[in-house]
MIZA-968671 format. One line per 10 residues: their letters; for each residue x, y, z of N, C-alpha, C. Coordinates in steps of 0.1 Angstrom, whole numbers, plus 2048, in hexadecimal, padded with zeros to 3 digits. Each point is the difference from the previous one (the first is absolute). Layout:
N
A) X/Y/Z/X/Y/Z/X/Y/Z; ...
END
This chain:
213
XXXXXXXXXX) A42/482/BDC/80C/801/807/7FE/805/80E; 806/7F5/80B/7FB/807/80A/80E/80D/805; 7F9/808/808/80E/809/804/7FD/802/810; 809/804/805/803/802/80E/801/812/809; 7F7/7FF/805/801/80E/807/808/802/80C; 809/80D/7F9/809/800/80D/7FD/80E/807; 7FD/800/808/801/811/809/80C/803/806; 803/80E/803/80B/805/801/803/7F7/80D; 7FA/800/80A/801/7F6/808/808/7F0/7FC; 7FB/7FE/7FE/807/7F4/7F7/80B/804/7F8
XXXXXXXXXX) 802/807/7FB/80F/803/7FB/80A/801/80F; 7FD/80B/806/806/7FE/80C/805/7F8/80A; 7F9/7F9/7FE/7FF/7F7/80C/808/7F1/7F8; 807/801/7F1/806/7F7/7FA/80C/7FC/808; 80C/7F8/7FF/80C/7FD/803/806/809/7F9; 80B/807/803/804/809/7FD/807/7FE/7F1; 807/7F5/7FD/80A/7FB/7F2/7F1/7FE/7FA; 7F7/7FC/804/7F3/7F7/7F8/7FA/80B/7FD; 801/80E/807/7F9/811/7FC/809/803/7F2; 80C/801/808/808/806/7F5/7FC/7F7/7F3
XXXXXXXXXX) 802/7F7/7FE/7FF/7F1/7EE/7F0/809/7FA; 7F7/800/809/7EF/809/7FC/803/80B/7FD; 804/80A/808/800/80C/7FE/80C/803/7F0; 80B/7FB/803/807/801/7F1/7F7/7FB/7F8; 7FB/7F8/801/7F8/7FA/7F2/7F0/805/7FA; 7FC/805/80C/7F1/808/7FD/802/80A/7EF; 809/808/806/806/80C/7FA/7FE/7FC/7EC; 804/7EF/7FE/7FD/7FB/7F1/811/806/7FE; 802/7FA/7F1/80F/803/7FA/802/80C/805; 80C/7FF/7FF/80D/80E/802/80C/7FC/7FA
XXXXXXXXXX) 805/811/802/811/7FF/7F7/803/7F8/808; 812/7FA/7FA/80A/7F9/802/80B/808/7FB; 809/805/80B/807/80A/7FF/80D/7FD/808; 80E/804/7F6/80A/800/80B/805/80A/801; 806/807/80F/803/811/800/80C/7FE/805; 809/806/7F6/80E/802/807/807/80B/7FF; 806/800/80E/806/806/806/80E/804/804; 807/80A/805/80C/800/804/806/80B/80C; 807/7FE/808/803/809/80D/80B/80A/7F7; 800/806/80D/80D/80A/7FB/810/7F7/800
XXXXXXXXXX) 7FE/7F4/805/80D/7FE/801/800/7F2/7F5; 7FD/805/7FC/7FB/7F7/7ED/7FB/7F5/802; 7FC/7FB/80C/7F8/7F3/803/7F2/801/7FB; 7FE/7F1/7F6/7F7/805/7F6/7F3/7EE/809; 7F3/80A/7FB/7F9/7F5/809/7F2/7FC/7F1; 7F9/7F6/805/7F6/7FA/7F4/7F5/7FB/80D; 7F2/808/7FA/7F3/7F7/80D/7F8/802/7F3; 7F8/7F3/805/7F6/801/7F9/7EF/805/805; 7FE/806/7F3/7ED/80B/80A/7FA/7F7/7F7; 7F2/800/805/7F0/802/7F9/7FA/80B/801
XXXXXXXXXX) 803/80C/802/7F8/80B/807/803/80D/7F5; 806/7FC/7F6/806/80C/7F6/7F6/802/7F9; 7FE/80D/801/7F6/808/7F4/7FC/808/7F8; 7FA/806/7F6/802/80F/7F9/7F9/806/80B; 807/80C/7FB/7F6/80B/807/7FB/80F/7FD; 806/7FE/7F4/7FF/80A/7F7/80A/803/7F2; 7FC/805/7F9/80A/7FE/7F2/803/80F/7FA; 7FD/808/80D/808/80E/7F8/7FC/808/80D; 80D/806/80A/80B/7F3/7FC/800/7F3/804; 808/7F9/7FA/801/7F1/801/801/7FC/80B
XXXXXXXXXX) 7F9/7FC/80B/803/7FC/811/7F8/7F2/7FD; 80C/7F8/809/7FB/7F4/801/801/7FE/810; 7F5/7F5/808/806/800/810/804/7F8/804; 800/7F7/80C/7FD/7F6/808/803/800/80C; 7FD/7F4/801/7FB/7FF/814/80E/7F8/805; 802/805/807/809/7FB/80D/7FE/801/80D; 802/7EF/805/7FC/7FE/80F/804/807/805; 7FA/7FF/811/805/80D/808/80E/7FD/803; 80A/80C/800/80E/801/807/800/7FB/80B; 7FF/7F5/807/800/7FE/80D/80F/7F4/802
XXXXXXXXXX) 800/7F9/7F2/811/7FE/804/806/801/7F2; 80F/7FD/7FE/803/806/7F6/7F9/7FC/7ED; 7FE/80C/7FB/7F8/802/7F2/80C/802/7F8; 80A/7FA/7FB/808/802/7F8/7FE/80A/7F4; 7F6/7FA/7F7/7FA/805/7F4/7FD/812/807; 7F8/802/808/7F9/809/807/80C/809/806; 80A/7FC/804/80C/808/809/808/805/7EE; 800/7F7/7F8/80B/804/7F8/7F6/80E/7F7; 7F5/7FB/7F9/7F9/80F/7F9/801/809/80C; 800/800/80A/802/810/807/80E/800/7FD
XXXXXXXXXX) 80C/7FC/800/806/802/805/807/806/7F0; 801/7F8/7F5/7FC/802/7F4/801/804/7F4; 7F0/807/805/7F3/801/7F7/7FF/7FF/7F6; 802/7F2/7FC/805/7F9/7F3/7FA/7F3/803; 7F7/7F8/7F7/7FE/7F0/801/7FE/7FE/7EF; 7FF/7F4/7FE/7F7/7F7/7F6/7F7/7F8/800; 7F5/801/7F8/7F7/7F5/803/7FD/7F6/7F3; 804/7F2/7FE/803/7F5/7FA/7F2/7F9/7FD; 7FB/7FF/7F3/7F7/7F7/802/80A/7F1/7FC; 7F5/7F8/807/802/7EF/803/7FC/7F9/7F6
XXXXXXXXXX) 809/7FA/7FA/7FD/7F5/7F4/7FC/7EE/806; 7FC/7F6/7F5/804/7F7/808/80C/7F7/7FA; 80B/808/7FF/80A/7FD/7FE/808/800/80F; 7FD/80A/805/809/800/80D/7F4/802/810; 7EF/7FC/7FC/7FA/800/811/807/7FD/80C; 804/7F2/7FC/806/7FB/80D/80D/807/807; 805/808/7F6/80F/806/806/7F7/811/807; 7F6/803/7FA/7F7/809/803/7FA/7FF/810; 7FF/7F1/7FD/7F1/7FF/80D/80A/800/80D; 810/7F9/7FF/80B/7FD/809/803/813/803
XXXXXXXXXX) 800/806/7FA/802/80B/807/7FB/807/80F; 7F2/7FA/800/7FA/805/80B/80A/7F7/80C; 807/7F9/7FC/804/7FC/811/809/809/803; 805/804/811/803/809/805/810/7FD/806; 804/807/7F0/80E/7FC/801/805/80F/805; 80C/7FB/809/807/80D/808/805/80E/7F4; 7FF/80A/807/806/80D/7F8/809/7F9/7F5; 80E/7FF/804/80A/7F9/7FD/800/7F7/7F3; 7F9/7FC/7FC/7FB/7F4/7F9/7F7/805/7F6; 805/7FE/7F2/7F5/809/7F7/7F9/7F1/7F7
XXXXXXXXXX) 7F2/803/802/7F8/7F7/7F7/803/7F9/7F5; 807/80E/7FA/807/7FC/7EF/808/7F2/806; 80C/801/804/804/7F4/802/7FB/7F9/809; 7F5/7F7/804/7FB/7FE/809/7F4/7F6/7F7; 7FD/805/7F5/7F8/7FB/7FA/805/7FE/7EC; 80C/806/801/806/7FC/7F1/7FA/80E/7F5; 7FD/806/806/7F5/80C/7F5/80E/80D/7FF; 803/806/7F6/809/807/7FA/7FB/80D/802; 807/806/805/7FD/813/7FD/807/806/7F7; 7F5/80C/7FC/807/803/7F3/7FF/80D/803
XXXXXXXXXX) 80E/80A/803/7FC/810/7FD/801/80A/7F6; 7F4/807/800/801/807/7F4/7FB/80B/801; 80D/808/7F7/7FB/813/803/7FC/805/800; 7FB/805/811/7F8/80C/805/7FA/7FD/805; 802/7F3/80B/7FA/7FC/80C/809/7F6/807; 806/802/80D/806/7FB/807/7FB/7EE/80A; 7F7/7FF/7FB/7F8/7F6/803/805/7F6/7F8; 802/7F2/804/7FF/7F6/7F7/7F6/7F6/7FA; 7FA/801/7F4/7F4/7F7/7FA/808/7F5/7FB; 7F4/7F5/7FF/804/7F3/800/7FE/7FB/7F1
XXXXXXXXXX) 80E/7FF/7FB/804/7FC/7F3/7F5/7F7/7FA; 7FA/7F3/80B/7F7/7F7/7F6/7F6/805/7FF; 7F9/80C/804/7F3/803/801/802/807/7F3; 7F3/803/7F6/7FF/805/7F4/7FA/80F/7FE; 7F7/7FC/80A/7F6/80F/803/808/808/80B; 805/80C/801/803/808/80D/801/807/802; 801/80E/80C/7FF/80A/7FC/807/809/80E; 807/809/7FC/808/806/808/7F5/80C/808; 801/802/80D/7FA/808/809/802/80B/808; 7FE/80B/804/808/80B/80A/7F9/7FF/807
XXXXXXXXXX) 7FE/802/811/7F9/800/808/7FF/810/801; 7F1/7FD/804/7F9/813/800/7F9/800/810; 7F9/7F2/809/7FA/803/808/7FF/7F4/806; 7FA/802/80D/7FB/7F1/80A/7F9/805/805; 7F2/7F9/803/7F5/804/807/7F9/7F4/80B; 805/803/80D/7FD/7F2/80C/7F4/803/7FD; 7FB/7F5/802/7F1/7F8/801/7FE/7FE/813; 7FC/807/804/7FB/800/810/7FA/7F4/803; 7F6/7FF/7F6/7F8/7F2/805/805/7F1/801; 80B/7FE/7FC/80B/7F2/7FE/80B/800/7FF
XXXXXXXXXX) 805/810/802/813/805/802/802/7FE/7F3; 7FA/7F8/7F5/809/802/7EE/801/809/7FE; 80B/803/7F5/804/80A/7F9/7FD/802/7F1; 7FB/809/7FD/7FF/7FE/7F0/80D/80A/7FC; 807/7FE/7F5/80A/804/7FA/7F8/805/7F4; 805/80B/7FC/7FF/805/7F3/80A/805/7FA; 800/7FC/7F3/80D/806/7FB/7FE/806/7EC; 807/805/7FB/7FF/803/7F3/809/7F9/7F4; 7FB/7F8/7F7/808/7FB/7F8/809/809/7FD; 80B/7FB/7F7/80C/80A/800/802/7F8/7F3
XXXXXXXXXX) 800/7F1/7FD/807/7FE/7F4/7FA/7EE/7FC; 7FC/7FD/7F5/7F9/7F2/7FF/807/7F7/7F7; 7FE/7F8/801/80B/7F1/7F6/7F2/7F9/7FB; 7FC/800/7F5/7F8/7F7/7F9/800/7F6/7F9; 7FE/7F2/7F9/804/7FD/7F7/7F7/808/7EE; 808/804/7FA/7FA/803/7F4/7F5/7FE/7FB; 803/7E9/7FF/7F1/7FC/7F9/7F6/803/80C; 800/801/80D/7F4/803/805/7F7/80F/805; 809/80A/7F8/7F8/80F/7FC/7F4/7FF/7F9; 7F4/801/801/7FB/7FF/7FB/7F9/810/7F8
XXXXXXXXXX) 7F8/804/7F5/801/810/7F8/7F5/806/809; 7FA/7F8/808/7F9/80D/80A/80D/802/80E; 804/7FB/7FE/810/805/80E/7FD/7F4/809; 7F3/7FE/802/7FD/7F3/806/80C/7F4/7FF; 804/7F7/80B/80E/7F4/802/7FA/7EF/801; 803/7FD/7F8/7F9/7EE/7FC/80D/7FC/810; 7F6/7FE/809/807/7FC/80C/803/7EF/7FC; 7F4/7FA/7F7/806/7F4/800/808/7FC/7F6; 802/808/7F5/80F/7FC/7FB/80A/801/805; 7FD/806/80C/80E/800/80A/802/7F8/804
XXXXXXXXXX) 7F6/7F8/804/7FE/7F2/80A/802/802/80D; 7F9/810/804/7F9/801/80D/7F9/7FB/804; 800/7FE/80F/7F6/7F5/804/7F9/806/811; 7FA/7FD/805/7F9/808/80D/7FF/7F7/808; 7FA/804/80A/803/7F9/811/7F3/802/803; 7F8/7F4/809/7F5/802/809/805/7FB/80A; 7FA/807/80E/80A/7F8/80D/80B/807/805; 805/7F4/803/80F/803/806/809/7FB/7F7; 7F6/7F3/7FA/810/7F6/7F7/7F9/7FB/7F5; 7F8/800/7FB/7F7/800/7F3/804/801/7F7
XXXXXXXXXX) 808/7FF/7F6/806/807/7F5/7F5/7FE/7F0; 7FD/808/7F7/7F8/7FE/7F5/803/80A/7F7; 800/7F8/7F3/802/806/7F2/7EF/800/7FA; 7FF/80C/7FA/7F6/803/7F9/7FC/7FC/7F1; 7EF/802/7FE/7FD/803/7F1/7F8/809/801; 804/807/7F5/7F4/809/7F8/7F5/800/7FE; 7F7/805/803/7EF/7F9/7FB/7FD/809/7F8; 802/812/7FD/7FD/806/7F9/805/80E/801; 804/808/7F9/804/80E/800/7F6/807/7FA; 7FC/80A/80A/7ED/807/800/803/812/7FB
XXXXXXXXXX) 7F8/803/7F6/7FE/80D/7FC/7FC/808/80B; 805/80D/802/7FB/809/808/7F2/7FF/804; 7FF/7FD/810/7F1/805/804/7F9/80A/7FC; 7F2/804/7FB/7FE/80A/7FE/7F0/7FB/800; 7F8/80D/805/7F0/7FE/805/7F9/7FA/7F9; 803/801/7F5/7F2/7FE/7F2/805/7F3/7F9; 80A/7F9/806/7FD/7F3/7F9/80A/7F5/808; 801/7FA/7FB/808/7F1/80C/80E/801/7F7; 807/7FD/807/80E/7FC/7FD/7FF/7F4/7F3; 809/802/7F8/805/7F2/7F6/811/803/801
XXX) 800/7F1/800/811/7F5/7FF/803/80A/7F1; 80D/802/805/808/809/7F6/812/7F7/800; 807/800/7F5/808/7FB/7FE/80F/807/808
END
């Protein structure tokens, strides 16, 4: 197989949309996530990330990246304002109503109707999650940390409260993401559903991992 060397130079020096398509895709799969939001004056908003992540599990912080504030960040203005979101995993029952979110519809104008996707609120979080999504999970905001080197923002925040489906709990606490019929993003517009190849026993020095049920 032949392959191609690129030096940072050559990244650089790409067309800029032709940088961005590389650089999102280098990275390999990522989440597919929808975060919603709402202002103080109950205008409720829906964007879609790839950038959501754990970040720890006691306590429960999960983060992600938001472009730089340089013109209006809906998603980004409403958690300060708040400090309340949701983050939705993406089925492929609804990508395309998913992927339509990213266009840059005015304050005014909330995604939910914009794209057909239903909010659903539920007690003890002021935020609206999205009825068709199965997996979701309610969030507080705790922190935002500017990134100097590119103006992003990373967000952090602390689960508060989760919606699972039952059949996909699994007895180690572990979540069967694909009986959900989550599915993940490479790129910008990529969209892919997964398989399983194997569920691996604890690392440990003195002998190699075996496929465990």
């Amino acid at each position: 197989m032949h392959s191609k060397y690129l030096s940072d130079g050559d990244i650089l020096n790409m067309e800029a949309q032709y940088r961005a398509a590389f650089m999102n895709s280098l990275t390999g799969f990522k989440s597919a996530s929808l975060i919603g939001t709402i202002d103080k004056n109950k205008n409720i908003n829906l964007s879609i990330f790839s950038s959501v992540t754990h970040l720890g599990s006691n306590p429960a912080l999960i983060g992600f990246i938001s472009r730089p504030n340089i013109t209006e960040r809906h998603t980004l203005e409403n958690i300060l304002e708040t400090k309340y979101y949701t983050i939705n995993h993406i089925n492929k029952n609804i990508f395309k109503q998913a992927h339509q979110t990213s266009a840059r519809y005015p304050k005014n104008i909330s995604e939910f109707d914009a794209t057909g996707l239903t909010p659903e609120f539920i007690t003890g979080i002021s935020a609206p999650y999205v009825k068709e999504s199965f997996i979701k999970y309610g969030v507080e905001y705790v922190e935002k940390h500017e990134l100097k080197i590119n103006n992003t923002i990373l967000i952090i925040g602390k689960v508060i409260q989760a919606i699972v489906p039952e059949y996909c709990l699994l007895q180690d606490g572990a979540i069967d993401i694909e009986k959900a019929e989550t599915i993940t993003i490479s790129g910008l517009d990529s969209y892919h559903t997964s398989n399983k190849i194997a569920k691996l026993s604890y690392a440990k020095t003195d002998k190699m991992p075996v496929e465990i049920n």
